[in-house]
C-alpha positions as CSV (number, residue, x, y, z in Angstrom):
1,X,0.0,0.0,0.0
2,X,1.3,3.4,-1.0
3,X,4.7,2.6,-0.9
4,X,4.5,3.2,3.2
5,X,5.6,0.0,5.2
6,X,2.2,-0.8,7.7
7,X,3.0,-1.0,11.7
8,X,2.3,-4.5,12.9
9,X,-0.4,-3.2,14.4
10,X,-3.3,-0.5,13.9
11,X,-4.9,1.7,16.6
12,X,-8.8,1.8,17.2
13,X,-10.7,4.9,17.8
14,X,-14.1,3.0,18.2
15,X,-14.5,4.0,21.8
16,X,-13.6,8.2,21.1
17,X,-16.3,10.3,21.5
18,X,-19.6,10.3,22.0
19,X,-23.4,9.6,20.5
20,X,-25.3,7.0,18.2
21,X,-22.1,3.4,17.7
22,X,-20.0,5.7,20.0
23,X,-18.0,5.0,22.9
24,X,-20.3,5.9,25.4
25,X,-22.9,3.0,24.3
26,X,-21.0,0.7,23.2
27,X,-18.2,0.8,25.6
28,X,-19.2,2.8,28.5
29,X,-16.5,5.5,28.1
30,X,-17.3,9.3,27.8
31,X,-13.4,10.2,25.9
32,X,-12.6,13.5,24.5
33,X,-9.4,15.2,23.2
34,X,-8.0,16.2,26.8
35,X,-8.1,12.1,27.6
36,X,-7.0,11.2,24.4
37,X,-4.2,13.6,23.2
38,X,-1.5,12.0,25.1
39,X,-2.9,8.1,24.1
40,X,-2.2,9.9,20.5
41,X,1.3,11.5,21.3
42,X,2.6,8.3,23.0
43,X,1.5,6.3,20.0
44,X,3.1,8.5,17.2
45,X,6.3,8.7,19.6
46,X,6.5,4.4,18.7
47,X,6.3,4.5,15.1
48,X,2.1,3.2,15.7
49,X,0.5,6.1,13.0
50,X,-1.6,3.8,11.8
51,X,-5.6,4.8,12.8
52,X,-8.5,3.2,12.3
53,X,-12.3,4.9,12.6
54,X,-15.5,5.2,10.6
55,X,-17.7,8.6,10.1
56,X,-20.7,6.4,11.8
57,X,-18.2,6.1,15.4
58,X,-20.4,8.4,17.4
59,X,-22.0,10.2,14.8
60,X,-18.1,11.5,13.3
61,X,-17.2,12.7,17.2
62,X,-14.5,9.6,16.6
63,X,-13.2,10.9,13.3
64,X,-13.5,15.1,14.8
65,X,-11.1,14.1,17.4
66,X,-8.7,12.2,15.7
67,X,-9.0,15.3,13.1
68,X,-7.7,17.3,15.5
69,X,-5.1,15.6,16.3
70,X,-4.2,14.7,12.6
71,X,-4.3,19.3,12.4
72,X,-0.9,19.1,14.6
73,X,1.2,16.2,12.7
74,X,2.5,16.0,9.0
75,X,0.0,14.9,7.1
76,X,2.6,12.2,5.6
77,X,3.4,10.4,9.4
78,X,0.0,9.5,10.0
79,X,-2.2,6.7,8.3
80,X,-5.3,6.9,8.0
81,X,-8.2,4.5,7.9
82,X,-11.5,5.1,7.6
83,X,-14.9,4.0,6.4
84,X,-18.3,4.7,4.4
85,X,-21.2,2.8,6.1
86,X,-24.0,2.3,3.9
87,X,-26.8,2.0,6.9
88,X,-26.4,6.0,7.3
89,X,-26.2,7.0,3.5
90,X,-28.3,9.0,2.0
91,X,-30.7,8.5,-0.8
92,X,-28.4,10.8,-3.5
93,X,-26.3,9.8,-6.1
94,X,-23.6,11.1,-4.4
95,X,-23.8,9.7,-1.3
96,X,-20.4,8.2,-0.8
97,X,-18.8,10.9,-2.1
98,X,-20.9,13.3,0.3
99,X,-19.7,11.2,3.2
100,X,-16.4,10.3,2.1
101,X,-16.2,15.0,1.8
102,X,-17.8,15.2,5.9
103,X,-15.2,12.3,6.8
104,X,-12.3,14.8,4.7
105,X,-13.5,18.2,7.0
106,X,-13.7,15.8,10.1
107,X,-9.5,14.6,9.6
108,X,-8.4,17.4,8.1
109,X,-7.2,16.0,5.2
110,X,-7.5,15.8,1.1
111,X,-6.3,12.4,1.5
112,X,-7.4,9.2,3.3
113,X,-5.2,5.9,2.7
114,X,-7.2,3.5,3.4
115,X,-11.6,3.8,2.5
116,X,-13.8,1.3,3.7
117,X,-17.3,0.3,2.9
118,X,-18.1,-1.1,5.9
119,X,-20.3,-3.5,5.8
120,X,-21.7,-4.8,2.6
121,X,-25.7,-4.3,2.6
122,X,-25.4,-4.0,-1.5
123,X,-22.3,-4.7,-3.4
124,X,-23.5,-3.9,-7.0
125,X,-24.7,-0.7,-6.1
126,X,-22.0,0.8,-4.0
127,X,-18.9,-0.6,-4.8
128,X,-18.4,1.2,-8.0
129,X,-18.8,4.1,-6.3
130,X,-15.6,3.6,-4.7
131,X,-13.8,3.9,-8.2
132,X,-13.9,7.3,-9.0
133,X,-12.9,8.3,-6.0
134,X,-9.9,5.7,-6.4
135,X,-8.9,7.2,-9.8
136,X,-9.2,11.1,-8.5
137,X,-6.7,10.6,-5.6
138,X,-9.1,11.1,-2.4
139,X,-8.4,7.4,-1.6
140,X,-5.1,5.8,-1.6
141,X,-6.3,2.0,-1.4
142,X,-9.8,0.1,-1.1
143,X,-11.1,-1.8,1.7
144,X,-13.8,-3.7,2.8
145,X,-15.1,-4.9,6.3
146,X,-17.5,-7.4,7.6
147,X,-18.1,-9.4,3.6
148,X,-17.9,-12.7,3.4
149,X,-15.8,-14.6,0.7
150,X,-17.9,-14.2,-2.2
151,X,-18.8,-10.8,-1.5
152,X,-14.6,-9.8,-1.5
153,X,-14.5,-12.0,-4.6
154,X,-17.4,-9.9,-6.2
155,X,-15.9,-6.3,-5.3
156,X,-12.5,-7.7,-6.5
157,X,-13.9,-8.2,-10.3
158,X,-16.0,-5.0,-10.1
159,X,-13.3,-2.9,-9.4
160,X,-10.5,-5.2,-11.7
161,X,-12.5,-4.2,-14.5
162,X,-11.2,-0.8,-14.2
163,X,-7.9,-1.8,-13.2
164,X,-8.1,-1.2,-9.4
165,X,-8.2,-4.3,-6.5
166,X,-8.7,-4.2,-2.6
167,X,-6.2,-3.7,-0.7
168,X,-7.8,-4.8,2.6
169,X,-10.4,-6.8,4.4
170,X,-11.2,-5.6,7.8
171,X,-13.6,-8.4,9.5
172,X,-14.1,-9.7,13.6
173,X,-11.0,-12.1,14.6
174,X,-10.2,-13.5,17.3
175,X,-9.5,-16.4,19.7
176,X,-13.7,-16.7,20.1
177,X,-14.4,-15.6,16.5
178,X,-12.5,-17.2,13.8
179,X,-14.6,-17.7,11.2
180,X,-12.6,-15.5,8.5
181,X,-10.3,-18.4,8.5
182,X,-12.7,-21.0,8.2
183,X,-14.2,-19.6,5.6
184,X,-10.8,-19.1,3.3
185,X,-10.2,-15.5,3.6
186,X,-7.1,-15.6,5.3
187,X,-5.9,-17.5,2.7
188,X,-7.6,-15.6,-0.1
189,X,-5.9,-12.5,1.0
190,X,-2.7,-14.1,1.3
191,X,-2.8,-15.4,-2.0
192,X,-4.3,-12.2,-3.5
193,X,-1.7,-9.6,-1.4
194,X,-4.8,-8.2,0.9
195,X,-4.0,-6.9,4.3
196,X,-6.3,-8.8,6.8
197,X,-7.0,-6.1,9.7
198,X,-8.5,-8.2,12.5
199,X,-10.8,-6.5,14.7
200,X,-12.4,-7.0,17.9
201,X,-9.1,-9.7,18.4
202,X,-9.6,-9.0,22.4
203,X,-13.1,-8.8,22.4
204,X,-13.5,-5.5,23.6
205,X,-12.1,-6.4,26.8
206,X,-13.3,-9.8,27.6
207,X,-9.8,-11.4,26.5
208,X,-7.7,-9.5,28.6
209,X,-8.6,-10.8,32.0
210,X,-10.0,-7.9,33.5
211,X,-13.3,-8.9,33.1
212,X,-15.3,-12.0,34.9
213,X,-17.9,-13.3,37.2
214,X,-17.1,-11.1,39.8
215,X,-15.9,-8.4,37.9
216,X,-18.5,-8.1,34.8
217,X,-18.6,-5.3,32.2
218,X,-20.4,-2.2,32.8
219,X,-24.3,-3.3,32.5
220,X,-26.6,-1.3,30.1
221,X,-23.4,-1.4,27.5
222,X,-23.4,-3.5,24.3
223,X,-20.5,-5.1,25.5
224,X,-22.0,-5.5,28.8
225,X,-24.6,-7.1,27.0
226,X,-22.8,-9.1,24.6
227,X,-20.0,-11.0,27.4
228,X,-21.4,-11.1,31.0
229,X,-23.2,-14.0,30.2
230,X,-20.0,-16.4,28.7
231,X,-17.6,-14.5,31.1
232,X,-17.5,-18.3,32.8
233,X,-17.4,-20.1,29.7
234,X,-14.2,-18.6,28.6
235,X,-12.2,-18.5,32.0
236,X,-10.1,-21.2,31.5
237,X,-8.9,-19.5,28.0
238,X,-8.3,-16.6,30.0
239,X,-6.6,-18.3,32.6
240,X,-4.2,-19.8,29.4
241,X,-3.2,-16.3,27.8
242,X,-2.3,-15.3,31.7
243,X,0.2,-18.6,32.1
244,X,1.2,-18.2,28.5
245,X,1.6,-14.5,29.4
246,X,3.5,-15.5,32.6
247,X,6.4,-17.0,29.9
248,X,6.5,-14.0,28.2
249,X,6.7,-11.4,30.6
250,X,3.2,-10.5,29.2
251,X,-0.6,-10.1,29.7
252,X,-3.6,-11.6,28.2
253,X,-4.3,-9.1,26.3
254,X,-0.9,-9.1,24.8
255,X,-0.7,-12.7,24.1
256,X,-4.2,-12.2,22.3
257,X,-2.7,-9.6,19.9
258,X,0.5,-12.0,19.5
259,X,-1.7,-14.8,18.4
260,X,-3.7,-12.4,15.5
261,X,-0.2,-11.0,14.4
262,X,0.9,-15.4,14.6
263,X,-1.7,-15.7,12.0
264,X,-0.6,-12.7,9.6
265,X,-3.2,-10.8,10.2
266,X,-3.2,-7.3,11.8
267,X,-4.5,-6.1,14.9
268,X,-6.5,-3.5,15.7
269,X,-6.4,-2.3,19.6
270,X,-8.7,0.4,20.5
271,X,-6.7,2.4,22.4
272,X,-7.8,4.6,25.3
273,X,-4.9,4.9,27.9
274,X,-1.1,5.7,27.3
275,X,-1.0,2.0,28.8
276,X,-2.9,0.4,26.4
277,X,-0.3,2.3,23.7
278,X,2.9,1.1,25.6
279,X,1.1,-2.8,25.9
280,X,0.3,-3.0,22.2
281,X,3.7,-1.7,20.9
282,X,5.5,-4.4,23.3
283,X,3.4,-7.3,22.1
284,X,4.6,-6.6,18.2
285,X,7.7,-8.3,20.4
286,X,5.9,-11.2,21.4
287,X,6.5,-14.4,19.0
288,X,3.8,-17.3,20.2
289,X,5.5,-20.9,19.3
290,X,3.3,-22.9,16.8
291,X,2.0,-25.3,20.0
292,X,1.6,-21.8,21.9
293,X,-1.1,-21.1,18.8
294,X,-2.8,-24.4,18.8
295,X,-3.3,-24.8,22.3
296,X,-4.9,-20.9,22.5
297,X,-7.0,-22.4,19.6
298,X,-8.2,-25.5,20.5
299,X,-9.3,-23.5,23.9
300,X,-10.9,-20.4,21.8
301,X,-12.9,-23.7,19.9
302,X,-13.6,-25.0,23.4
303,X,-15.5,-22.5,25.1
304,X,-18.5,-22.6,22.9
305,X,-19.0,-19.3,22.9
306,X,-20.2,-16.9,19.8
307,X,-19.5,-13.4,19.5
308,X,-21.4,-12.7,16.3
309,X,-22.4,-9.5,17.0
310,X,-25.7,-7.8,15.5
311,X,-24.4,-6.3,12.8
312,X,-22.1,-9.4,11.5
313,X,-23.2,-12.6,9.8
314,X,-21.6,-15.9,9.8
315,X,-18.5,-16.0,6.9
């Protein structure tokens, strides 16, 4: 991709901000710039400029405050990522382009480097859309999250007819949720030179031991929601990422991201704390042996558990 060589890992900014998919419902957390700027700082200090968000992340609050951050730093040491979401399009013509322009004002920037369509409610009628904005320069490379195999297959022809491919599939992996791989889209994007960005890899929180019977997510939270119930059912996984951690100097939540990275995918880790900055950069160190990855797996397969959440579908 554009000549720039990606971090091992990407940064989330799902949980900035505030308002309709934003941090405050879906995570709990009321975060603006004053929090954030030194999570930002820290991360840019490591070489980690990679950022992932999506106009929809708390109706663009996600996008505004990363924008201002993104106003501060050379346009050329950041990366960003972000996405056009059909369920909040308008009826126009130019409805990707009109969001793809409020997501432009929101950065501060001519340029974003990675474009999404997020999830694919029609694929004939919105990923050509994507192409003229491809060929005028707004978008650097083409990506898109939460389709299946044939859906990645069908943009990929679309958009070879006019000589441009994807560059990126974005879908939920992790230890709980590996149906990308079961399905063959690991291996498709391997074969076809696709980065596989891996999201949700801790679970928002439920992988990194924090979080169990005792101690349960927030309630009223779609996290909350979605894990208090299996928070028994995947103790004993949790219990392996902290022994495997103990060999490694590491968390949970680090050997997680090891395991996604294991699998040549890349991470993203939503990042609200300097902390979680300093944790993510030091388990790009970590290297899982291959039993390491087995034994996480066969304990991920074990649990039972399925994280499908409401706005995925099976692979």
């Amino acid at each position: 991709m554009m000549g720039k060589v990606l971090p091992k890992i990407a940064l989330g900014a799902w949980s900035w901000g505030a308002g309709a998919a934003g941090g405050d419902q879906v995570f709990g957390n009321h975060l603006f710039e004053k929090d954030l700027q030194p999570v930002f700082e820290k991360a840019m200090e490591y070489g980690l400029t990679l950022w992932d968000t999506a106009a929809v992340y708390g109706e663009g609050s996600s996008e505004r405050i990363l924008g201002n951050f993104v106003k501060g730093t050379r346009r050329e040491d950041v990366i960003i990522s972000t996405k056009f979401t059909p369920q909040i399009a308008s009826d126009s013509e130019t409805a990707m382009q009109d969001m793809l322009n409020d997501s432009k004002k929101r950065i501060h920037t001519d340029v974003i480097d990675v474009y999404w369509i997020h999830n694919p409610m029609d694929v004939e009628r919105w990923t050509p859309d994507l192409i003229p904005l491809a060929k005028s320069g707004q978008i650097k490379s083409i990506g898109v999250s939460n389709h299946n195999l044939k859906e990645i297959k069908r943009v990929n022809e679309i958009l070879a007819a006019e000589g441009l491919k994807i560059s990126a599939v974005q879908n939920h992996f992790s230890l709980l949720h590996r149906s990308s791989e079961r399905a063959g889209i690991l291996d498709y994007c391997k074969e076809n030179e696709i980065t596989f960005y891996a999201y949700m890899v801790l679970e928002q929180g439920a992988l990194t031991g924090r979080y169990n019977k005792e101690h349960p997510f927030p309630a009223g939270t779609g996290r909350g929601d979605s894990y208090n119930p299996h928070l028994e059912k995947i103790e004993a996984l949790v219990t392996e990422l902290k022994e495997i951690g103990e060999k490694h100097n590491a968390s949970p939540a680090q050997i997680a991201t090891a395991w996604a990275i294991a699998k040549g995918t890349l991470p993203i880790i939503g990042v609200t704390k300097v902390k979680q900055v300093e944790e993510a950069m030091a388990a790009t160190q970590i290297t899982l042996s291959p039993e390491e990855v087995s034994h996480l797996e066969k304990l991920g397969d074990e649990t039972g558990v399925q994280t499908l959440r409401e706005w995925e579908k099976e692979m």
